[in-house]
C-alpha positions as CSV (number, residue, x, y, z in Angstrom):
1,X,-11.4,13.4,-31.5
2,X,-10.7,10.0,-32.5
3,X,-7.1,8.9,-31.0
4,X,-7.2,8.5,-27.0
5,X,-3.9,8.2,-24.9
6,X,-4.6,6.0,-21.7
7,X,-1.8,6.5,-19.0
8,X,-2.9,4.0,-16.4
9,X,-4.3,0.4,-17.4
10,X,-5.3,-1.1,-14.6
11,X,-8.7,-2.2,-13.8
12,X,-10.6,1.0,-14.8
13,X,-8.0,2.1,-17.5
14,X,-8.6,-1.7,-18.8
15,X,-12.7,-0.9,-18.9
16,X,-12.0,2.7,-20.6
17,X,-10.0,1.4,-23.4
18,X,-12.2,-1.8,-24.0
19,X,-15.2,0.4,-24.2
20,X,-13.6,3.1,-26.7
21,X,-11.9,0.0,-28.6
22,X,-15.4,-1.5,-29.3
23,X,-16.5,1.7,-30.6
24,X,-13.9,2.5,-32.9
25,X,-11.7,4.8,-31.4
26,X,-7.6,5.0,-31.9
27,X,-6.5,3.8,-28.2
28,X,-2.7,3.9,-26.9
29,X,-2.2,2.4,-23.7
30,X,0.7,2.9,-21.2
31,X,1.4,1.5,-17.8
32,X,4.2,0.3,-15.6
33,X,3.2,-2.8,-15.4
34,X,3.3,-3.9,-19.3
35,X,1.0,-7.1,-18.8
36,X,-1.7,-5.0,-17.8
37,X,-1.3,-3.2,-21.4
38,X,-0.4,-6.0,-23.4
39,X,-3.9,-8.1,-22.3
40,X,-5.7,-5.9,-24.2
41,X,-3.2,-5.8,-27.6
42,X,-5.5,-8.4,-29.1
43,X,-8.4,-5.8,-28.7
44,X,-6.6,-3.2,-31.0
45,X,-4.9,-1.7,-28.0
46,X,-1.8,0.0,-29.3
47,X,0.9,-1.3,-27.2
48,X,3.4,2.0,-26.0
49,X,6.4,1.2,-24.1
50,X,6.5,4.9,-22.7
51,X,4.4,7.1,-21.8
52,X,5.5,10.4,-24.6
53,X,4.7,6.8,-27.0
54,X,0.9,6.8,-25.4
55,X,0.3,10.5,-25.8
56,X,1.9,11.1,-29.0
57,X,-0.6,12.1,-31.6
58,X,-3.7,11.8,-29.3
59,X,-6.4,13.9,-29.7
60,X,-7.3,13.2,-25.7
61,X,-5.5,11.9,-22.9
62,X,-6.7,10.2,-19.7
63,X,-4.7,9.8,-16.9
64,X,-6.0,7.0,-14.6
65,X,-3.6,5.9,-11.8
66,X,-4.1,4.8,-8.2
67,X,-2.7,7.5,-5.6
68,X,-2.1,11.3,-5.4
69,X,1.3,10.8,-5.4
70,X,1.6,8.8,-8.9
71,X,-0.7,11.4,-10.2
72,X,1.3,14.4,-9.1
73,X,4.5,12.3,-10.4
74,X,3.0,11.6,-14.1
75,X,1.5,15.1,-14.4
76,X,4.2,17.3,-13.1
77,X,7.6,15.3,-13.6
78,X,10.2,16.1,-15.7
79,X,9.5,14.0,-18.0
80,X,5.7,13.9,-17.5
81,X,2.6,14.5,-19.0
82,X,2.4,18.4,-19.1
83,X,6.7,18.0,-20.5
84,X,5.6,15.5,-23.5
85,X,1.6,15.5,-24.5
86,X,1.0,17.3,-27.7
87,X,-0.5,20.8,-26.9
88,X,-3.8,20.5,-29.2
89,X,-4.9,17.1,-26.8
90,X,-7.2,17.8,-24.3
91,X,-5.6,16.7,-20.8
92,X,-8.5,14.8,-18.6
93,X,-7.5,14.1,-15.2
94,X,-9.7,10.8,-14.0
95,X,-7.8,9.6,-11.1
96,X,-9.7,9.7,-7.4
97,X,-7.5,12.7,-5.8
98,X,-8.6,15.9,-4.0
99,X,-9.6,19.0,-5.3
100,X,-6.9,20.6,-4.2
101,X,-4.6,18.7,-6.4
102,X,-7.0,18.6,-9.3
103,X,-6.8,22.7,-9.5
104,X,-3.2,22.7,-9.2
105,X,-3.2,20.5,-12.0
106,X,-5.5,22.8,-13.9
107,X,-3.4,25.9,-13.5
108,X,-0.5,24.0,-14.4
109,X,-1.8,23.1,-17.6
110,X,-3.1,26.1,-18.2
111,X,0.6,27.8,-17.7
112,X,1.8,25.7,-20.7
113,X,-0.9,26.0,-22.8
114,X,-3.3,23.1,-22.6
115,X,-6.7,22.5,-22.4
116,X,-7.6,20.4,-18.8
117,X,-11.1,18.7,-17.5
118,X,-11.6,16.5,-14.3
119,X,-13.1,13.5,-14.8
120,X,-13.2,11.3,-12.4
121,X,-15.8,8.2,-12.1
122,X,-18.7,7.0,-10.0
123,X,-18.9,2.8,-10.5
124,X,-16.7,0.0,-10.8
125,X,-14.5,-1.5,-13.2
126,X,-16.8,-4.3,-14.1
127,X,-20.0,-1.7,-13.9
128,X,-17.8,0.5,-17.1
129,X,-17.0,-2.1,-19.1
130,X,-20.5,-3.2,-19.5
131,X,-21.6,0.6,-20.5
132,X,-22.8,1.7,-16.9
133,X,-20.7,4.3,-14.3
134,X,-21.4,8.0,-14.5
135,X,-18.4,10.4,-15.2
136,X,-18.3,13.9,-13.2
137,X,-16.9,16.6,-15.3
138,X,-15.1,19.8,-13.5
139,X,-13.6,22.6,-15.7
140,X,-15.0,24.5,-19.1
141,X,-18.4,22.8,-20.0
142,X,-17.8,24.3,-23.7
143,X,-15.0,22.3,-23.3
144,X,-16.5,19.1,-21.5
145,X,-19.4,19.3,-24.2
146,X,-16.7,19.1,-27.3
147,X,-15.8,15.5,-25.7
148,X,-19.3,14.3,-24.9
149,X,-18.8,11.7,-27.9
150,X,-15.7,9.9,-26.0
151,X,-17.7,10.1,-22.3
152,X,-20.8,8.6,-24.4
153,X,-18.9,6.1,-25.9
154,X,-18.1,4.9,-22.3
155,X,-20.3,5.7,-19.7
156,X,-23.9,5.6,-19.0
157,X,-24.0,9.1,-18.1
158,X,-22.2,12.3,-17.9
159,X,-22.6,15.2,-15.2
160,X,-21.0,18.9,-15.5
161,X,-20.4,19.3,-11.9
162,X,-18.8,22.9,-12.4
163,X,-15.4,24.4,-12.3
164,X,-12.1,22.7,-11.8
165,X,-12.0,21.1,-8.5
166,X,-15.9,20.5,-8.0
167,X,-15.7,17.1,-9.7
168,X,-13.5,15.9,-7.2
169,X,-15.5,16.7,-4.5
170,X,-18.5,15.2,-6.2
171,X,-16.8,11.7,-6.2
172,X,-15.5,11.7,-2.8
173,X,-19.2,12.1,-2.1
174,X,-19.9,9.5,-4.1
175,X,-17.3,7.2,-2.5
176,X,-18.4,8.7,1.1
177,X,-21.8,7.3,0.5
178,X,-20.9,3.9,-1.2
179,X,-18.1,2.7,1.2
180,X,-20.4,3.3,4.2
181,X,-23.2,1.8,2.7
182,X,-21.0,-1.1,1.9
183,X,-19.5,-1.3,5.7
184,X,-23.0,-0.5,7.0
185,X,-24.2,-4.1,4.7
186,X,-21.1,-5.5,6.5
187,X,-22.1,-4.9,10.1
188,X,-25.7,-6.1,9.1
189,X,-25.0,-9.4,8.1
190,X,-22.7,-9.9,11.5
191,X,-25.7,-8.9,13.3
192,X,-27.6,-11.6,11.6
193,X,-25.4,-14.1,11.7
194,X,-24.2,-13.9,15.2
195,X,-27.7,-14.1,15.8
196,X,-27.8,-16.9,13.9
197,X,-29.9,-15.8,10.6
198,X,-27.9,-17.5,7.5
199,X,-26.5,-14.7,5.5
200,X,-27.7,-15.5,2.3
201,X,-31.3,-15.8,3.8
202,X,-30.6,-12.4,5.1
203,X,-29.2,-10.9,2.3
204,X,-32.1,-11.8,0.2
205,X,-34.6,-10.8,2.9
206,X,-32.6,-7.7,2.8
207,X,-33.0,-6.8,-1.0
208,X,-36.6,-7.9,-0.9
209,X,-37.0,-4.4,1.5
210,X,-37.3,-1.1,0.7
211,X,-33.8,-0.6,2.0
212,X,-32.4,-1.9,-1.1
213,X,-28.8,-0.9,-2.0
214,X,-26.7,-1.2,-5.0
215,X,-24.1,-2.7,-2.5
216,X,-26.2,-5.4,-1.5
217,X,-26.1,-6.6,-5.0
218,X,-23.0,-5.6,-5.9
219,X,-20.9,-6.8,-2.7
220,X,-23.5,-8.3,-0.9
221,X,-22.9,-11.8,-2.4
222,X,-18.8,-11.5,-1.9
223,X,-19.7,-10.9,1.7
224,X,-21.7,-13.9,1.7
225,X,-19.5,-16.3,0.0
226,X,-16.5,-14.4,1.4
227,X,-14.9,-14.2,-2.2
228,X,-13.5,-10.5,-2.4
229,X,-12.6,-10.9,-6.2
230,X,-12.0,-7.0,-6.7
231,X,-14.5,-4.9,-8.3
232,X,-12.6,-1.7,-6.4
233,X,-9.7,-2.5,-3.9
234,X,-10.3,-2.0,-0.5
235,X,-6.7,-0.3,-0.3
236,X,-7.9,2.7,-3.1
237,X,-11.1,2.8,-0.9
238,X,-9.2,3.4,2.4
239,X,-7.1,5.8,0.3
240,X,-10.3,7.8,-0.5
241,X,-11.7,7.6,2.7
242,X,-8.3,9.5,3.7
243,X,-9.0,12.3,0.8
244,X,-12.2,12.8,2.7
245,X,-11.0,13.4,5.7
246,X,-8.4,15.9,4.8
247,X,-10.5,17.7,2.9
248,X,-12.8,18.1,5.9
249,X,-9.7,19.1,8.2
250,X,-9.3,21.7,5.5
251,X,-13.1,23.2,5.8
252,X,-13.0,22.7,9.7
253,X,-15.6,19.8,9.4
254,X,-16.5,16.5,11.2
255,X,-16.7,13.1,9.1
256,X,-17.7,10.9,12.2
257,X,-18.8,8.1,10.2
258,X,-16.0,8.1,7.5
259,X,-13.8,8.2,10.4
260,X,-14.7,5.2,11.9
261,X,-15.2,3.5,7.9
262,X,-11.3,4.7,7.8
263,X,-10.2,2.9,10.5
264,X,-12.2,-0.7,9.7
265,X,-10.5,-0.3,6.0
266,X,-7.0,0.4,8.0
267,X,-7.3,-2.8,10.0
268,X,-9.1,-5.4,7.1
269,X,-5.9,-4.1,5.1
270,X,-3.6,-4.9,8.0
271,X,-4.9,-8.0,8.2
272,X,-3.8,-8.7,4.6
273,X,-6.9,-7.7,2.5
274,X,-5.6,-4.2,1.0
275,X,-5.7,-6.2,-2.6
276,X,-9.2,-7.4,-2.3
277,X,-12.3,-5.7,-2.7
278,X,-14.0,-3.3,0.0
279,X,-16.4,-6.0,0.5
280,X,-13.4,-7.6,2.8
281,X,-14.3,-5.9,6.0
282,X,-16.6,-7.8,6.7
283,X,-13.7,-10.1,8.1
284,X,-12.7,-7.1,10.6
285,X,-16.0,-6.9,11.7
286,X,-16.5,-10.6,12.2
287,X,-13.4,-11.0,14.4
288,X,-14.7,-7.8,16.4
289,X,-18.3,-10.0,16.8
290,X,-15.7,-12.9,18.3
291,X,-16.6,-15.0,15.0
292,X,-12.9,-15.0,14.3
293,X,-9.7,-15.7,16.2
């Protein structure tokens, strides 16, 4: 498998196609917005103005888009992915959606022949594109083993969660754990600095202490510096925190704490911050301190 069609180039789909780029593989790259594919043209990036142009030929095709709703679009339309990809490609399904929608997706493409994984991603954009994230792989592990090279050539690590659907439930974990993690960084540095501890002192105090965690060195320092460059936008966050919930309506669970991480992310993206990174509500928690009018 040596030609990939990439239907999504955004900040992840831009960090999948570098990495497979810089290891040789034949990359097509399709999104709405064309500046998104043609920044990577002088990469070797093949340019497709459509989406049957992306997936023509390929030996594997990703799908990486932002909501449920573009996904079910793409995949299901009639003139989408499971109407116009070749039938011997492998159809991989990477977007953050639910399980729910990940098995209809499988059965769908099993209807009309094709050969479907899961795959969505733990880490961000800027985590991939220097070699690191883990990829969770639901569906047919014979299958899943065939494209090990392309996950390899990407990712740090791959994990065979198990059938269709139990990938996506893996990386809603995932997210449940890193978004609170993040918020929970985001409440401790308005503690401190309400109390009057400087934040960068307290962040640093903070990673010196067995409580270490990856979002204190990941976000931590936007926090600080209150630049929320994106590494994952705090709108696709508050969209999964949503997936989470549902799915727990649908097993007849509780999700206290992503319930209350929910409805921060709702009001730092009413407050204009949607586009920036997770690391932005901070700013809701600050004006709930009284630190901000």
């Amino acid at each position: 498998m040596k030609r990939i069609g990439l239907v999504g180039v955004g900040l992840l789909g831009g960090a999948v196609a570098s990495r497979l780029l810089a290891r040789g593989y034949e990359v097509a790259g399709y999104d709405t917005r064309p500046a998104q594919v043609e920044a990577l043209a002088s990469s070797g990036l093949r340019v497709a103005k459509t989406m049957a142009d992306a997936v023509d030929g390929a030996d594997a095709i990703f799908t990486i888009l932002t909501t449920p709703a573009v996904v079910e679009a793409v995949w299901l339309g009639a003139d989408g992915l499971l109407a116009t990809a070749p039938k011997t490609a492998v159809l991989m399904q990477m977007s953050t959606v639910s399980p729910a929608l990940n098995t209809r997706l499988g059965d769908e493409a099993a209807k009309r022949g094709f050969r479907f994984l899961e795959t969505p991603v733990s880490g961000t954009s800027t985590a991939v594109m220097k070699g690191g994230g883990t990829i969770f792989v639901g569906g047919d592990e014979a299958l899943a083993a065939t494209c090990a090279p392309i996950f390899d050539a990407v990712f740090a690590k791959t994990v065979h969660v198990g059938g269709v659907g139990a990938a996506a439930v893996a990386k809603l974990a995932a997210n449940l754990i890193g978004g609170i993690s993040a918020i929970a960084l985001a409440e401790a540095l308005v503690l401190g600095a309400k109390a009057g501890v400087e934040p960068a002192k307290l962040l640093e105090a903070l990673r010196q202490a067995p409580v270490r965690t990856s979002a204190m060195d990941m976000r931590g320092p936007l926090m600080v510096s209150h630049n929320f460059e994106p590494h994952i936008r705090l709108d696709l966050y508050l969209k999964d925190f949503g997936l989470m919930l549902e799915e727990a309506k649908r097993l007849g669970m509780p999700l206290p704490l992503t319930s209350v991480a929910h409805q921060l992310c709702t009001a730092t993206s009413a407050a204009g911050h949607g586009g920036d990174d997770l690391a932005a509500v901070i700013t809701t928690l600050e004006h709930l301190a009284g630190m901000r009018s």
